[in-house]
VMD Tcl script that draws the C-alpha trace (Angstrom):
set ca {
  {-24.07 -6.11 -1.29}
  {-24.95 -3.38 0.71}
  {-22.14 -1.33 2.20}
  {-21.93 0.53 5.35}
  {-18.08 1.23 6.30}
  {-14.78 1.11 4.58}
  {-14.27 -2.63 6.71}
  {-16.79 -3.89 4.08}
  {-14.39 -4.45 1.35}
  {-12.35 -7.91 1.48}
  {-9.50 -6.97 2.40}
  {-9.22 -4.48 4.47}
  {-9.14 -4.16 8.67}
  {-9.21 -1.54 11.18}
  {-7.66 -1.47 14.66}
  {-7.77 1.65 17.18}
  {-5.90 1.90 20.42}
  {-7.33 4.82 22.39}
  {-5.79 6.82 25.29}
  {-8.74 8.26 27.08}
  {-6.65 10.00 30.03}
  {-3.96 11.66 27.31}
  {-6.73 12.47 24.62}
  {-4.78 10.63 21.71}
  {-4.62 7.36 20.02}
  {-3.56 5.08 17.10}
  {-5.79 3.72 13.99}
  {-4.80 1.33 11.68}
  {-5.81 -0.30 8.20}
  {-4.52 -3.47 7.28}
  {-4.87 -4.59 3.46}
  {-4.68 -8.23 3.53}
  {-2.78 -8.93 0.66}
  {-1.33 -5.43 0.25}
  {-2.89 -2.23 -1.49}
  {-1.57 -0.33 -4.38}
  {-1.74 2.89 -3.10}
  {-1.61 6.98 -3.77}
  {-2.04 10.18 -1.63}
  {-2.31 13.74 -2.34}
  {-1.24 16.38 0.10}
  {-2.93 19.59 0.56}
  {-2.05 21.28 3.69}
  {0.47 23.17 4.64}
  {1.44 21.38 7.90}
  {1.58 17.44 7.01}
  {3.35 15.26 9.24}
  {3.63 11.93 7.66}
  {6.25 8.51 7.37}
  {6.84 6.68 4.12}
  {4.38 8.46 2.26}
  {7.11 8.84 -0.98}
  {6.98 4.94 -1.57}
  {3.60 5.76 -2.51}
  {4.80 7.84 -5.63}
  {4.77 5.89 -9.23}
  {8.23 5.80 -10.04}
  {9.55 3.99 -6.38}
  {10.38 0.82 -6.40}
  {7.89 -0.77 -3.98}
  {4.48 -1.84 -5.96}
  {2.22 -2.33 -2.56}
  {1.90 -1.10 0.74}
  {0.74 -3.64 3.30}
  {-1.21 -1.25 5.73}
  {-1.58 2.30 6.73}
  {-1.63 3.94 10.07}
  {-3.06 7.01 11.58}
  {-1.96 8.76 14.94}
  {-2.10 12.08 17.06}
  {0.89 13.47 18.52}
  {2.28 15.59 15.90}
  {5.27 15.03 14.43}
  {6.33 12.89 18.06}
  {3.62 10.35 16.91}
  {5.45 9.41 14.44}
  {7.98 7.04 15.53}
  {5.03 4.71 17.18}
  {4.39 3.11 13.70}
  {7.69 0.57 14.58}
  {4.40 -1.01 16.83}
  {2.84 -1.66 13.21}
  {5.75 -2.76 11.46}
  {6.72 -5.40 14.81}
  {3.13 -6.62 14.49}
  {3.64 -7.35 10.47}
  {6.35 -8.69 10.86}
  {5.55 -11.15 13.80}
  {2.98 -12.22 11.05}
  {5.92 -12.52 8.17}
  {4.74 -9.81 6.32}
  {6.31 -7.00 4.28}
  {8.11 -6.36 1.06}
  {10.45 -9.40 0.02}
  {14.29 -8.15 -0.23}
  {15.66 -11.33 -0.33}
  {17.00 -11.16 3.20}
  {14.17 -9.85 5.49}
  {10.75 -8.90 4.66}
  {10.35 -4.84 4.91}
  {6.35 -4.15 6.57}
  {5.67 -1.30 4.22}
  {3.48 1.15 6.43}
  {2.89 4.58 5.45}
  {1.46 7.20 7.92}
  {0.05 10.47 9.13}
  {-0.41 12.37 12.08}
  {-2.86 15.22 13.93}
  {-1.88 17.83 16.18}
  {-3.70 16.59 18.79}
  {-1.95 18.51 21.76}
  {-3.34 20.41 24.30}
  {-1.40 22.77 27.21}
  {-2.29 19.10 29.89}
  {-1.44 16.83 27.54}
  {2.69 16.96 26.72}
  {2.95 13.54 27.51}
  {0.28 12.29 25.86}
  {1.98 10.88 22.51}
  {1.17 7.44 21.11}
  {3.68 4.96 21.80}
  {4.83 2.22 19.69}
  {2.95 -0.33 21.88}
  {-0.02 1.46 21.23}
  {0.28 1.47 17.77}
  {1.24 -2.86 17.92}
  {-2.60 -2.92 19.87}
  {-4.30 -1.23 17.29}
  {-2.73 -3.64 14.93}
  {-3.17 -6.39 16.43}
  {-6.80 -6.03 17.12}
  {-8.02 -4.95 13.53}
  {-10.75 -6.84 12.15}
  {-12.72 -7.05 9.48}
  {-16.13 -6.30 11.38}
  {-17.64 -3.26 12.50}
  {-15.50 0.03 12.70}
  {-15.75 1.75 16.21}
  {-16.45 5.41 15.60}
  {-16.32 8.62 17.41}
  {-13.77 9.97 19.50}
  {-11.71 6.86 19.63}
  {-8.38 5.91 18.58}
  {-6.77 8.53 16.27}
  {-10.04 10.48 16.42}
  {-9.56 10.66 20.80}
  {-8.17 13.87 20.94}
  {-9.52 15.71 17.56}
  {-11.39 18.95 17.08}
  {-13.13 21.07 14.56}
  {-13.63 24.57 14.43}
  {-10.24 25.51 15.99}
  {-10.10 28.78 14.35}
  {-13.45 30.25 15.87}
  {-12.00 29.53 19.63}
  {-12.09 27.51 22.55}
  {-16.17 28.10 22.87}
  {-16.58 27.06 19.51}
  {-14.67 24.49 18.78}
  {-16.48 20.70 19.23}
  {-14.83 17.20 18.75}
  {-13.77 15.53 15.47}
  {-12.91 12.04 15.27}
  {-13.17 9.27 13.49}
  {-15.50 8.14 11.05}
  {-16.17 5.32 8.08}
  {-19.76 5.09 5.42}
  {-19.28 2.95 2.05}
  {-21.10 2.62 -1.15}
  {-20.56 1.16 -5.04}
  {-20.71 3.32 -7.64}
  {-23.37 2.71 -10.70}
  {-21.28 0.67 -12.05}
  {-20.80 -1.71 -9.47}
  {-17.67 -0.33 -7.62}
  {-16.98 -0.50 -4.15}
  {-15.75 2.62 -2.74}
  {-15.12 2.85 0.97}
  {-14.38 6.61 3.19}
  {-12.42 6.50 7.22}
  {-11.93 9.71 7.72}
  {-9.85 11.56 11.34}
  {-11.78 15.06 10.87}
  {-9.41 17.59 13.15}
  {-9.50 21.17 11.46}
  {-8.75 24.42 11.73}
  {-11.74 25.32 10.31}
  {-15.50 25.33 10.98}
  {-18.39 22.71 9.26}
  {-20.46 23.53 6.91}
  {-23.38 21.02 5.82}
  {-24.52 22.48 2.55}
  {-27.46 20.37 2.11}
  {-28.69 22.15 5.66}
  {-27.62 24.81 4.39}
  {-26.23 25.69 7.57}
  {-23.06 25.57 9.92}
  {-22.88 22.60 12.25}
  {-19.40 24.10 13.93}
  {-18.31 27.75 13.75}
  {-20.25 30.58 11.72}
  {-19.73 32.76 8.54}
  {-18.21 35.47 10.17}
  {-14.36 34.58 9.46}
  {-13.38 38.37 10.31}
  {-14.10 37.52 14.01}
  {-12.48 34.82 13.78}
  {-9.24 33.60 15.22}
  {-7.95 33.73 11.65}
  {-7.75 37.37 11.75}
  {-7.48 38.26 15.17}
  {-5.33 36.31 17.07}
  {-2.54 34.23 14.96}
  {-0.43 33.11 18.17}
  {-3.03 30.81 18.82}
  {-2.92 29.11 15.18}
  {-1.04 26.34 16.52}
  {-4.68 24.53 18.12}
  {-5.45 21.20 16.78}
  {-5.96 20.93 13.19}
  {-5.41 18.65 10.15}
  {-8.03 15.82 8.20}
  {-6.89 11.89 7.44}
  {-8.52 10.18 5.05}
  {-8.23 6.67 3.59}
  {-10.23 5.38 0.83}
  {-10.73 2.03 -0.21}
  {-11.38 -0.08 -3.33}
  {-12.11 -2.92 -5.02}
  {-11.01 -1.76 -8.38}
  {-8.27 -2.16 -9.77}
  {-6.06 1.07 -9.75}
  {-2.43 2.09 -11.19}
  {-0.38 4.42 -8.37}
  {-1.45 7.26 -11.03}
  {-5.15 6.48 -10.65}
  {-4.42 5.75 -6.77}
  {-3.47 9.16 -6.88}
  {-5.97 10.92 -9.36}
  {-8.85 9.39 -6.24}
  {-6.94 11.11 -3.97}
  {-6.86 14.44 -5.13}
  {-10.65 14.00 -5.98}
  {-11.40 13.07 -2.39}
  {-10.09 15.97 -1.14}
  {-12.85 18.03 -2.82}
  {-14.90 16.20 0.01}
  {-13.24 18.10 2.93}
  {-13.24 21.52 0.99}
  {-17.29 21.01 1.07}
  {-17.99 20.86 4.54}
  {-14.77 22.14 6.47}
  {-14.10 25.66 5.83}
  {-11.70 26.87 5.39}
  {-9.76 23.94 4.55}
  {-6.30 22.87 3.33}
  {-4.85 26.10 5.10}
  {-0.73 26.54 6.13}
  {-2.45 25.21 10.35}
  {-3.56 21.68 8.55}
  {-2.27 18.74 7.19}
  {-4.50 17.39 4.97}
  {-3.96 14.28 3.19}
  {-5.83 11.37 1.29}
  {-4.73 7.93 0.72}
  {-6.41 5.56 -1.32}
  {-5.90 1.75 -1.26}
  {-6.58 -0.22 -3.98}
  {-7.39 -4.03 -3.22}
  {-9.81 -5.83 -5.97}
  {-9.29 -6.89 -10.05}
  {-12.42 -5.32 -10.95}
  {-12.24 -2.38 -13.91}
  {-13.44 0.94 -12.64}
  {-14.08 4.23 -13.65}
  {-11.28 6.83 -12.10}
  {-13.86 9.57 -12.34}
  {-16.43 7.58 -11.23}
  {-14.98 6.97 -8.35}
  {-13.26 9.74 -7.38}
  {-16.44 11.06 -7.34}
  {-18.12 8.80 -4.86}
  {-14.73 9.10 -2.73}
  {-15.09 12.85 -2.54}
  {-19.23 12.58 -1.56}
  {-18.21 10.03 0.85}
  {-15.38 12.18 2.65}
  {-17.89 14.60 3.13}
  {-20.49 11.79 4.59}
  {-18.01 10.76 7.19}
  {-17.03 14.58 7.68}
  {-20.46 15.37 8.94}
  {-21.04 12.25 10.66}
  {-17.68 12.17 12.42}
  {-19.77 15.32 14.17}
  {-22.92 14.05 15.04}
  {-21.21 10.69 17.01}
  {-18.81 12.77 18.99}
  {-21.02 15.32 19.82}
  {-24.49 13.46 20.30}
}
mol new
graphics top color blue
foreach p $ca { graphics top sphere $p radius 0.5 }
foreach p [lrange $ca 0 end-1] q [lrange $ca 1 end] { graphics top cylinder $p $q radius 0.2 }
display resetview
């Protein structure tokens, strides 16, 4: 089977709700069936919701989606949209009394000095859920991806858009491993098999990283889901993660600093045995894939 974007594996669906006027917007991936799931953290400025369920000693075994969003930490509180929509469809974690939707999420700092208002709203977040499908993933500067940027540190005349982007493949072994990535960093992007810089320049000294730190709070920090068919533990949920993030540190530099948020979550949705290095490998090639193209379809 031939796979293109992180919608190919059974299982999973993606939803965006996009605010074109407020540069911001919701994504969301729904695991039919619910994931096992792990993240890894590595910058300095996460803002995230129920990411601790995802750790192997809680009590909850499977999350049933995972959402994405811009307005900083005041994004947050629009994943009660998701959780309405799941449970409107009687999903969740059975307590014996109500079923919980288990929903973990991140955010971007998305914004800008005309855009204090614009901050995703609960009822955006229930459209983005409620029109995820299974078929082709819009890309580009569109739902949590609107308002996101790259290059942040080398100023305003540098910087270009970010956004959202999903590419798939199996791994020799006949895993299916699948990459959406929200690229918004501080840093520039580097495409090493170019051999060149795509946004910003190797010059970091005249950068805004030296010279002008009250402006370190511009839009910054990198999402990234990853999907699977195999069947993964939390601990091997996690070990992906931490190997995927070896995909941003290619191609944005620098990356993971104390101005981003970094984070990887990988679902895990099939019965199939797989490799954990195997694919942790392909996860961390396809981070950078969707890195580079995230790019070239919001700047094209």
């Amino acid at each position: 089977m031939s796979m293109r974007q992180i919608t190919d594996l059974p299982g999973i669906r993606v939803g965006h709700a996009t605010d074109r006027e407020g540069r911001t917007g919701c994504t969301v991936i729904l695991c039919d069936g619910g994931a096992v799931a792990g993240a890894d953290i590595r910058g300095s400025a996460p803002g995230t919701v129920e990411i601790e369920v995802l750790k192997p000693v809680r009590l909850v075994p499977k999350i049933d989606g995972l959402f994405f969003t811009g307005g900083s930490a005041l994004g947050l509180p629009a994943v009660k949209g998701v959780q309405d929509y799941f449970q409107e469809q009687g999903v969740g974690y059975d307590t014996g009394f109500r079923k919980i939707p288990i929903v973990p999420g991140a955010v971007i700092y998305d914004i800008g000095p005309d855009e204090e208002d614009a901050i995703p709203s609960a009822e955006m977040a229930y459209q983005a859920a409620q029109s995820a499908t299974e078929e082709p993933v819009d890309e580009g500067t569109v739902g949590a991806g609107t308002g996101a940027t790259l290059g942040n540190m080398f100023g305003h005349s540098a910087t270009r858009r970010g956004g959202v982007a999903t590419v798939a493949d199996t791994t020799p072994d006949g895993i299916r491993v699948g990459v959406l990535v929200v690229a918004n960093a501080f840093g520039g992007v580097y495409d090493p098999e170019q051999g060149r810089w795509i946004v910003g320049h190797e010059n970091y000294d005249q950068s805004l990283l030296y010279k002008d730190p009250e402006q370190l709070w511009s839009s910054n920090t990198t999402l990234v889901a990853v999907g699977t068919d195999a069947a993964l533990t939390k601990e091997q949920c996690i070990k992906v993660a931490e190997m995927s993030q070896n995909g941003i540190a290619r191609v944005i530099r620098p990356s993971h600093t104390m101005f981003d948020g970094d984070l990887s979550v990988v679902l895990s949705l099939g019965s199939q045995e797989g490799e954990v290095n195997g694919i942790g490998y392909l996860a961390a090639e396809l981070t950078s894939r969707a890195i580079l193209r995230s790019v070239e379809l919001s700047n094209g």
